[in-house]
Backbone as JSON, one array per atom type, in Angstrom:
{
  "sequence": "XXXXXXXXXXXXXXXXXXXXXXXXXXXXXXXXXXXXXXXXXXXXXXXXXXXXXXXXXXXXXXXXXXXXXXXXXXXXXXXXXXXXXXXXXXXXXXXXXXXXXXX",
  "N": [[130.48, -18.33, 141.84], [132.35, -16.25, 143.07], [134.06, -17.14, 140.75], [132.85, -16.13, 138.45], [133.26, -13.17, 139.27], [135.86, -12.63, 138.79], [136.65, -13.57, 136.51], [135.31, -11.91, 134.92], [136.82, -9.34, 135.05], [138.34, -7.85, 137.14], [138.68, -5.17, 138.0], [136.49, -3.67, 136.35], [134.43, -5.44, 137.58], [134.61, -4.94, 140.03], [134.22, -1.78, 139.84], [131.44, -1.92, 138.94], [129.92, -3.14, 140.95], [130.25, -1.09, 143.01], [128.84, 1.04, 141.5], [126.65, -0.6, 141.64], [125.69, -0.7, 144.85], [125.88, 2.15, 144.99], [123.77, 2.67, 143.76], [121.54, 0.65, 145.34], [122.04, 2.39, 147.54], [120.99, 4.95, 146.38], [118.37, 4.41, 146.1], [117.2, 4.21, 148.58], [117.82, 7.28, 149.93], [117.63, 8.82, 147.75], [115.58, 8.83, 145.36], [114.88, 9.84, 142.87], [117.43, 9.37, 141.66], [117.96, 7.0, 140.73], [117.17, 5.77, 138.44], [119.54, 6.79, 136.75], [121.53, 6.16, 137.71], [121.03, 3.33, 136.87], [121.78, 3.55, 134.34], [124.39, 4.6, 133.84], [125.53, 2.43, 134.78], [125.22, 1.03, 132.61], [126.36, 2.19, 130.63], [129.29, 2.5, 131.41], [129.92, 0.02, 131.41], [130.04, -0.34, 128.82], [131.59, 1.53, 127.68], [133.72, 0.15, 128.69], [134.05, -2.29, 127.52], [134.19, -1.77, 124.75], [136.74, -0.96, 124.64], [138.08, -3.19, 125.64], [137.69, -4.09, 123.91], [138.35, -3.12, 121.2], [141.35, -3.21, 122.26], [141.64, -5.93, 121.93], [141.0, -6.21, 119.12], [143.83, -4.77, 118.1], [145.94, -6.49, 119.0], [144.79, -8.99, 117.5], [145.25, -8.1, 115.22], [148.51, -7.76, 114.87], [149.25, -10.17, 115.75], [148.45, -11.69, 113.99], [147.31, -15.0, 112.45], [145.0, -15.94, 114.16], [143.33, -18.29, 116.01], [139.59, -19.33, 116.08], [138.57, -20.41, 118.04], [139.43, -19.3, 120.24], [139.38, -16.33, 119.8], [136.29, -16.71, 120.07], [136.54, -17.5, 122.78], [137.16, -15.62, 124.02], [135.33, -13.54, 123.52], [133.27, -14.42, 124.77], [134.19, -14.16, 127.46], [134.15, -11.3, 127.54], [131.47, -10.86, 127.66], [130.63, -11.55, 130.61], [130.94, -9.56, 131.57], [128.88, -7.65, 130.83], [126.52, -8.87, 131.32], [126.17, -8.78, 133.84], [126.28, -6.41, 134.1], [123.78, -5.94, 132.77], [122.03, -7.05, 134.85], [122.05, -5.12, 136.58], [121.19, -2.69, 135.7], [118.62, -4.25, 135.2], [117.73, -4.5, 137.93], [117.41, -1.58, 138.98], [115.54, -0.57, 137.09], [113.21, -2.33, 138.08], [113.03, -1.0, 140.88], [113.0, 1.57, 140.63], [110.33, 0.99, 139.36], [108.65, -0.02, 141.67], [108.92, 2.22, 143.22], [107.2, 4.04, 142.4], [104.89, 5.97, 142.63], [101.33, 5.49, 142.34], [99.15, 5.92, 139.98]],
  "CA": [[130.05, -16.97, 141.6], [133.62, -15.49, 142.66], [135.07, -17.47, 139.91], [133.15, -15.0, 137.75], [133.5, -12.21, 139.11], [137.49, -12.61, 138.52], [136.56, -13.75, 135.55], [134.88, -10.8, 133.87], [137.72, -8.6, 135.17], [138.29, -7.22, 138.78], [138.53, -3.9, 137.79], [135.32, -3.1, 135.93], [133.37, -5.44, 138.09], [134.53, -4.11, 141.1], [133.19, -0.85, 139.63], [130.41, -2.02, 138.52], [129.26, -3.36, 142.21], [130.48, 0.16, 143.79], [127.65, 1.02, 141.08], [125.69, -1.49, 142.65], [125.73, -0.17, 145.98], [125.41, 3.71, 144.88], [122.19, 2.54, 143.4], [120.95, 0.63, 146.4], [121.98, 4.0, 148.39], [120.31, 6.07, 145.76], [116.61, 3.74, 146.38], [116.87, 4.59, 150.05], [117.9, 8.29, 149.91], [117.79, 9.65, 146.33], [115.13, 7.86, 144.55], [115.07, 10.38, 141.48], [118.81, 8.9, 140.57], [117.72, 5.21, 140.32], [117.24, 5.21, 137.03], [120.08, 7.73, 136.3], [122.4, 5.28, 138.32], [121.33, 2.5, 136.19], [121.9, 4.11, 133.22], [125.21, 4.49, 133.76], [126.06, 1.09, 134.88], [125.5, 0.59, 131.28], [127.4, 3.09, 129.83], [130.3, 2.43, 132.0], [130.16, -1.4, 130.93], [129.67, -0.45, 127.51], [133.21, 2.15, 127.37], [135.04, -0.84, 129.2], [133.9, -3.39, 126.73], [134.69, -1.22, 123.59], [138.06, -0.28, 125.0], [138.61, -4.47, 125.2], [137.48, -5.1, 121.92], [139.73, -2.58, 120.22], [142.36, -4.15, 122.52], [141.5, -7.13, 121.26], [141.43, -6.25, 118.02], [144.68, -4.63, 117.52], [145.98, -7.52, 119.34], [144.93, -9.95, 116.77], [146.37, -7.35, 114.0], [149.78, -7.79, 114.6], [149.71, -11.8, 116.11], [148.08, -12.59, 112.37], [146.49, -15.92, 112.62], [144.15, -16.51, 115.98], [142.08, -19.52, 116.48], [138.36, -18.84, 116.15], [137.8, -20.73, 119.74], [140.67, -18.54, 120.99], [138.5, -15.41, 119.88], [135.07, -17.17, 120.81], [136.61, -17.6, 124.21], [137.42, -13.57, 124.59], [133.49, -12.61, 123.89], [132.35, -15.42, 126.43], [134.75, -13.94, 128.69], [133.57, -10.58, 127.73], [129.95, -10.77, 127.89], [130.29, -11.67, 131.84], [130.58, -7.75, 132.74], [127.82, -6.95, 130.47], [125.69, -9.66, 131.83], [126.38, -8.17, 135.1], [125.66, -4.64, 134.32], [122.31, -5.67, 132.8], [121.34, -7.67, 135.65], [122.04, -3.93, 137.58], [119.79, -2.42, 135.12], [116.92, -4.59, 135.5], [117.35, -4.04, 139.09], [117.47, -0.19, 138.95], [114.2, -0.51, 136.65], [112.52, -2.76, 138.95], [113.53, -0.06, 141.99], [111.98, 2.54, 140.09], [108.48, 1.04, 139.43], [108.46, -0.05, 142.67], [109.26, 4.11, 144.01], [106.59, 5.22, 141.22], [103.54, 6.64, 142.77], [100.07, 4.65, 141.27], [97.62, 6.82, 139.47]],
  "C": [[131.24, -16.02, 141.65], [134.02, -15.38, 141.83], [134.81, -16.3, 138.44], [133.27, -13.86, 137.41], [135.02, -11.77, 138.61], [137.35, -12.66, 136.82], [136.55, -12.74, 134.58], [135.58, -9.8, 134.38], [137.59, -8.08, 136.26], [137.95, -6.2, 138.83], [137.1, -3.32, 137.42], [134.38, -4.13, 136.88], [133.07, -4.89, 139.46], [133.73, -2.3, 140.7], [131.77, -0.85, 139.09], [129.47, -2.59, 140.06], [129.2, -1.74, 143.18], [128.94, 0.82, 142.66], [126.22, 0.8, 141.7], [125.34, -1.13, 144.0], [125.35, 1.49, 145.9], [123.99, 3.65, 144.28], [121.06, 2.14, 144.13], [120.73, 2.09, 147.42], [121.01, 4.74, 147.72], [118.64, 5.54, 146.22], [116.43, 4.44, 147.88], [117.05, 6.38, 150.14], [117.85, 9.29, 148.79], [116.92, 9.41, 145.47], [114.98, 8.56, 143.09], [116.33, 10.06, 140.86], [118.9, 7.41, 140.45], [118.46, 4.86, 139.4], [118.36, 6.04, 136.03], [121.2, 6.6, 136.03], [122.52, 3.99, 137.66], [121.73, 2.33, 134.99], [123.26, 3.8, 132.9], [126.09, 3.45, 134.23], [126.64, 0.93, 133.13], [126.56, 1.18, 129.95], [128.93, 2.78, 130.11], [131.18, 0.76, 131.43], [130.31, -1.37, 129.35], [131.47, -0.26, 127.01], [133.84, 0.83, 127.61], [135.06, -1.65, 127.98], [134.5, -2.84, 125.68], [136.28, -0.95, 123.65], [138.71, -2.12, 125.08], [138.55, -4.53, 123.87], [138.65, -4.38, 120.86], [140.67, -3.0, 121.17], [142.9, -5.36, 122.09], [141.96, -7.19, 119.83], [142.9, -6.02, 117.28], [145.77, -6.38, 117.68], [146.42, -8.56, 118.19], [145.6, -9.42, 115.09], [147.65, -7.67, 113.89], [150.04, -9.33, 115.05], [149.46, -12.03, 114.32], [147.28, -13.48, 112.32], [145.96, -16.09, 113.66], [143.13, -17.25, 115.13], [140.79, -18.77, 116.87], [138.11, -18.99, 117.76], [138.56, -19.53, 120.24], [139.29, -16.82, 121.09], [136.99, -15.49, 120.08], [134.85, -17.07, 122.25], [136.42, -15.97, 124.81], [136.3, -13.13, 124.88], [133.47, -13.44, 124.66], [133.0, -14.44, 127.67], [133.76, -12.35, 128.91], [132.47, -10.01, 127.83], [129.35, -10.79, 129.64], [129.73, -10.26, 132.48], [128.88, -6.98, 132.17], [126.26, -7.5, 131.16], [125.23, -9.4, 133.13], [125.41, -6.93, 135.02], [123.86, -4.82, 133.57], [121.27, -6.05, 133.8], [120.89, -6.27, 136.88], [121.13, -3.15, 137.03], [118.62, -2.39, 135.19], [116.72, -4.09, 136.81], [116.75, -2.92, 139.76], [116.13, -0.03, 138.08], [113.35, -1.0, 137.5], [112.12, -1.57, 140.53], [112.42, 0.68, 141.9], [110.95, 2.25, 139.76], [107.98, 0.93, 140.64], [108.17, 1.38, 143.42], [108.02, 4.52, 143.6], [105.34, 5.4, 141.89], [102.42, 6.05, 141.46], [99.46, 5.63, 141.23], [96.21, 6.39, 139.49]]
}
């Protein structure tokens, strides 16, 4: 489980758990920013990812030839954080039905 948090990049997943944790906080003391909080998991995962991919891309602009696996491998790699941040999502949805007052 470390192996992928390293994996899908230290940086964004470490912010993406500090996420994780401001969203738990928010259930216990805030519960109107749940679903604010999960929101922006996604957003946050989204910028990072877009900001690889045009990395990526220029990247393979000026190398010239890359190996399909080579760029097969990159999305696998980069799907980990997203995989992440939706799993924070569901959570932060789940939160919030749970909070929601039954009619």
């Amino acid at each position: 489980m470390f192996d992928l948090f390293l994996q899908g990049g230290t940086w964004i997943m470490s912010i993406l758990t500090v996420e994780l944790i401001c969203l738990l906080f928010a259930a216990w003391k805030a519960p109107a920013w749940v679903k604010e909080i999960g929101l922006l998991v996604l957003v946050t995962d989204l910028i990072w990812q877009l900001k690889g991919m045009f990395n990526a891309t220029e990247v393979v602009q000026q190398v010239g030839d890359v190996p399909l696996t080579l760029v097969a491998g990159g999305l696998k790699v980069s799907f980990i954080s997203l995989i992440y941040a939706l799993l924070i999502y569901a959570a932060s949805l789940v939160i919030r039905m749970l909070q929601k007052p039954r009619i």
